[in-house]
C-alpha positions in Angstrom: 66.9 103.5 96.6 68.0 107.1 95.3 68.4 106.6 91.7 71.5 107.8 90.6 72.1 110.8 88.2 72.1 110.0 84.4 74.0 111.7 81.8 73.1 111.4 78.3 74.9 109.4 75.8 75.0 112.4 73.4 76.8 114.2 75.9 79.4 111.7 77.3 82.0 112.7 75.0 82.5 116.1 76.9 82.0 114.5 79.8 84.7 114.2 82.8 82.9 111.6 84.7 81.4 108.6 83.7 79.2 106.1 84.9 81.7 103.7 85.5 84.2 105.7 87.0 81.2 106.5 89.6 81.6 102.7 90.1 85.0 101.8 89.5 85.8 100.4 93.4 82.7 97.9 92.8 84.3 94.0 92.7 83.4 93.3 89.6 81.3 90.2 90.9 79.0 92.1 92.2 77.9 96.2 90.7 76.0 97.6 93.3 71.7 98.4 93.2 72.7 102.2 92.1 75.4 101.3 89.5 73.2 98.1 88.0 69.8 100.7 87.2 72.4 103.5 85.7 73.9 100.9 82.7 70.7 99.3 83.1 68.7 103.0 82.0 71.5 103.6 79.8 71.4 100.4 77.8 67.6 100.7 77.2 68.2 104.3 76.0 70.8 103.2 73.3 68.1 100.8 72.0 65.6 103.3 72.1 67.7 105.8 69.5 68.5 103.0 67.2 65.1 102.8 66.2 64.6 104.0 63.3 68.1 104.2 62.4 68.5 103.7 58.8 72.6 103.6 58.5 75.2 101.0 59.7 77.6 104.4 60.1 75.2 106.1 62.5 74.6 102.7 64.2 78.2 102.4 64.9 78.7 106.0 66.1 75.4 105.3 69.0 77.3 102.2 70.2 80.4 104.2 70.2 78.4 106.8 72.8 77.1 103.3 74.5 80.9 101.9 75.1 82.0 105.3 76.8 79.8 104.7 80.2 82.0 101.9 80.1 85.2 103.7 79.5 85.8 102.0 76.3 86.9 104.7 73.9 87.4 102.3 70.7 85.5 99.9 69.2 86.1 97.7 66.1 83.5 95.3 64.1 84.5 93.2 61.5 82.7 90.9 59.1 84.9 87.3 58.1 84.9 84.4 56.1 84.6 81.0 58.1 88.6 80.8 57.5 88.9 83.9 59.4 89.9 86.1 56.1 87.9 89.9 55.9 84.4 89.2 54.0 84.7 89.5 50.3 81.4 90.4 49.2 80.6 92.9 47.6 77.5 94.4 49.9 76.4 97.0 51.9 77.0 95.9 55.5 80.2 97.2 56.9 83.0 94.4 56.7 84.9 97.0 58.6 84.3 99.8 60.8 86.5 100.8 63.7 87.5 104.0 66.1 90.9 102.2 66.8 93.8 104.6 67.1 94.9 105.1 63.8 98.8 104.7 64.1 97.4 101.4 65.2 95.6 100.7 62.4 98.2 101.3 60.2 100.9 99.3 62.4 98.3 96.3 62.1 97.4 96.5 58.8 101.3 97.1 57.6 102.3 93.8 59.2 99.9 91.8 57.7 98.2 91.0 62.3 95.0 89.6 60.4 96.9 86.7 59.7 97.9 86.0 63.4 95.7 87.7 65.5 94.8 85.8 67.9 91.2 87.4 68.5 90.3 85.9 64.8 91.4 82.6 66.2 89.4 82.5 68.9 86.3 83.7 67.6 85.8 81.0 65.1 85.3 78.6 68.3 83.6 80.6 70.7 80.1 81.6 70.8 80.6 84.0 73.7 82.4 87.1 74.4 85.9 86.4 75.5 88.2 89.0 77.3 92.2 89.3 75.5 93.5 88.7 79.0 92.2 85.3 78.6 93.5 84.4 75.2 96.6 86.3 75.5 97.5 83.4 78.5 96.0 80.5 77.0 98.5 77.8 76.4 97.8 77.2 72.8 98.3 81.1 71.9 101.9 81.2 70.0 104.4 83.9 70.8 103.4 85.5 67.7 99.9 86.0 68.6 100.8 87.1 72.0 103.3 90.1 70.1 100.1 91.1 69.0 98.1 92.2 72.5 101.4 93.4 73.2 102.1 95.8 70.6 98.2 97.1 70.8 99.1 97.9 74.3 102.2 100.1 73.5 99.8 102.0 70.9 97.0 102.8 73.8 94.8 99.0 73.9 95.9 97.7 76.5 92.3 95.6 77.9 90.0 95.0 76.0 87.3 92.3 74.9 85.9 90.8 71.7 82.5 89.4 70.9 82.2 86.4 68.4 78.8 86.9 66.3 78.2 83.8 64.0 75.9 83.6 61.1 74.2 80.7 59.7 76.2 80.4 56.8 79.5 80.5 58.7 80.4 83.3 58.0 81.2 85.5 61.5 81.6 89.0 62.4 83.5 90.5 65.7 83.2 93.3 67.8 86.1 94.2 70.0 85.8 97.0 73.0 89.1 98.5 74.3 90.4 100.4 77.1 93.6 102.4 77.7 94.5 100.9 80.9 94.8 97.1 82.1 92.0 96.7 84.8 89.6 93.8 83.6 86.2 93.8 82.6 83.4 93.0 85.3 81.0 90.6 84.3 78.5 92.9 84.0 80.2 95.2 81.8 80.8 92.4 79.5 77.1 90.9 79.5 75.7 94.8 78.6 78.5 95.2 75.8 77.7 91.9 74.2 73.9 92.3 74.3 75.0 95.8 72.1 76.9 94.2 69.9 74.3 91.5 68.7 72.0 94.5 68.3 74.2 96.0 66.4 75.2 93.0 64.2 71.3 92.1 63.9 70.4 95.4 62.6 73.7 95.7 60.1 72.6 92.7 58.7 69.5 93.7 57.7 70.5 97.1 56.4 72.6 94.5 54.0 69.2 92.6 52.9 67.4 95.1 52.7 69.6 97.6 50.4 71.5 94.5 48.8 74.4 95.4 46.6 76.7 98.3 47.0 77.8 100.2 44.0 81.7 100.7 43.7 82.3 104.5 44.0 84.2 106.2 41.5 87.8 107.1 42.4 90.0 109.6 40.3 93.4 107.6 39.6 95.5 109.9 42.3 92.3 108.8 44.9 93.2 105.1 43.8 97.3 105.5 43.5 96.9 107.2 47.8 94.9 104.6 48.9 96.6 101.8 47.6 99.9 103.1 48.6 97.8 103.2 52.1 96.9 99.8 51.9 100.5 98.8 51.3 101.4 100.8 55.1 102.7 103.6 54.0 102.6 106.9 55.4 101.5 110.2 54.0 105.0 111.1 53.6 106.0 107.8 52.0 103.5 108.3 49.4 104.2 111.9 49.0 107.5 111.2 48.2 106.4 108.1 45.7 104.3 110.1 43.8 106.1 113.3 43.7 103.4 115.3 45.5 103.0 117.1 48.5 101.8 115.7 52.0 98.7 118.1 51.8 98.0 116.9 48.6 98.0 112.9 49.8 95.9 114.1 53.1 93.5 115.7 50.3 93.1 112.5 48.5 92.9 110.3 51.5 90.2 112.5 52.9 88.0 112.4 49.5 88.5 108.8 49.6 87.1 108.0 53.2 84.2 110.2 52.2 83.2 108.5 48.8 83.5 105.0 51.0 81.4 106.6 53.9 84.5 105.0 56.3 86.2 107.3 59.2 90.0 106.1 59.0 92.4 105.8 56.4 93.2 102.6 56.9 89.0 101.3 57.2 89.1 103.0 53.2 91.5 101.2 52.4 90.0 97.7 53.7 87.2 98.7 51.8 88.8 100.0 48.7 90.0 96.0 48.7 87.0 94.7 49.1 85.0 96.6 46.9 88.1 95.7 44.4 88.5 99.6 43.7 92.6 98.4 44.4 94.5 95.3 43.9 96.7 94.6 47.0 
């Protein structure tokens, strides 16, 4: 059979057509010859440039490049406590690092959705990955949960899945893979995503042995003051107007702070900033 034409995962991010929108009419039972070598050659080329990656950062932005042939423009991996609660740690491995929209993340992390999300929930149980179609309809998800799935949807998440990755001292990480529209995952897609996912988590957790504990970087007290206001939900504006300084000025701030934390969103510093007990929510 004709093998079918390949683009490169350093190039999918300019590009109009993806593998699976090549094979989006497939049933997702059953991914025809063509379409099962394509993800098949393009999962073996993601492992093939993470070795010899030294970074959980540029690890993460390769499996971001993976989870486009699948149309999944955001990802999000988290690292918990066998209650569910963000790891507390003080280490290198990346208790949070996500590509989520970031009015989401603020919406989420303002109204306290760690608490009731429904994905935390599940993953404490599970040991496989588990699509939010099928938790969002399960009879023992509350209404509160469900508000959840529903409000991610208005912000751009509106399908999505989440892979439960457990570690033998019970702690567990997760890593979720969205889409902007509601067509389910095939079965396929899911097995490739949650084969990334472990390699992903595998190698994380031995960047974390192997470079053990993380120094707390140095904030200036404005750096500390934005990004606690930012942990708190507030918007540039808002903390402009708290601290009597200029929206430029906070965006500044902000900015230095993701760097110094190596994180690529505001509210992923902040997350960190808390963990690393830089701030005291």
């Amino acid at each position: 059979m004709e093998r079918v034409p390949m683009t490169a995962v350093s190039q999918l991010r300019g590009s109009a057509t993806r593998l699976s929108d090549q094979f989006s009419l497939a049933p997702s039972m059953h991914f025809p010859n063509a379409a099962r070598e394509a993800f098949a050659v393009e999962f073996g080329r993601f492992l093939d440039q993470t070795d010899g990656i030294g970074q959980s950062k540029q690890l993460f932005d390769l499996l971001s490049a993976f989870a486009l042939n699948f149309d999944c423009p955001w990802i999000a991996y988290g690292s918990h406590t066998p209650d569910g609660k963000l790891l507390k740690p003080i280490r290198r491995d990346p208790a949070v690092m996500l590509s989520y929209p970031d009015e989401w993340q603020q919406r989420y992390f303002k109204m306290g959705y760690d608490r009731i999300d429904p994905i935390i929930k599940a993953s404490r149980t599970r040991a496989g990955a588990f699509r939010w179609s099928e938790v969002h309809n399960d009879a023992s998800t509350t209404e509160d949960e469900r508000r959840v799935f529903e409000e991610a949807a208005t912000f751009g998440l509106r399908s999505g899945i989440s892979v439960p990755l457990h570690d033998p001292d019970g702690s567990f990480a997760i890593m979720s893979f969205a889409r902007p529209w509601g067509r389910e995952f095939p079965n396929r897609t899911i097995t490739y995503l949650q084969l990334a996912a472990l390699h992903f988590h595998l190698m994380a957790t031995k960047f974390a042995s192997a470079t053990g504990i993380e120094q707390a970087p140095k904030l200036s007290v404005r750096e500390k003051e934005c990004i606690l206001w930012t942990a708190r939900g507030k918007s540039s504006w808002e903390i402009g107007v708290i601290l009597g300084i200029s929206v430029n000025t906070v965006n500044f701030h902000i900015k230095n702070v993701k760097k110094k934390l190596d994180t690529a969103s505001r509210t992923a510093a902040a997350i960190k900033a808390a963990n690393l007990r830089i701030i005291e929510l």
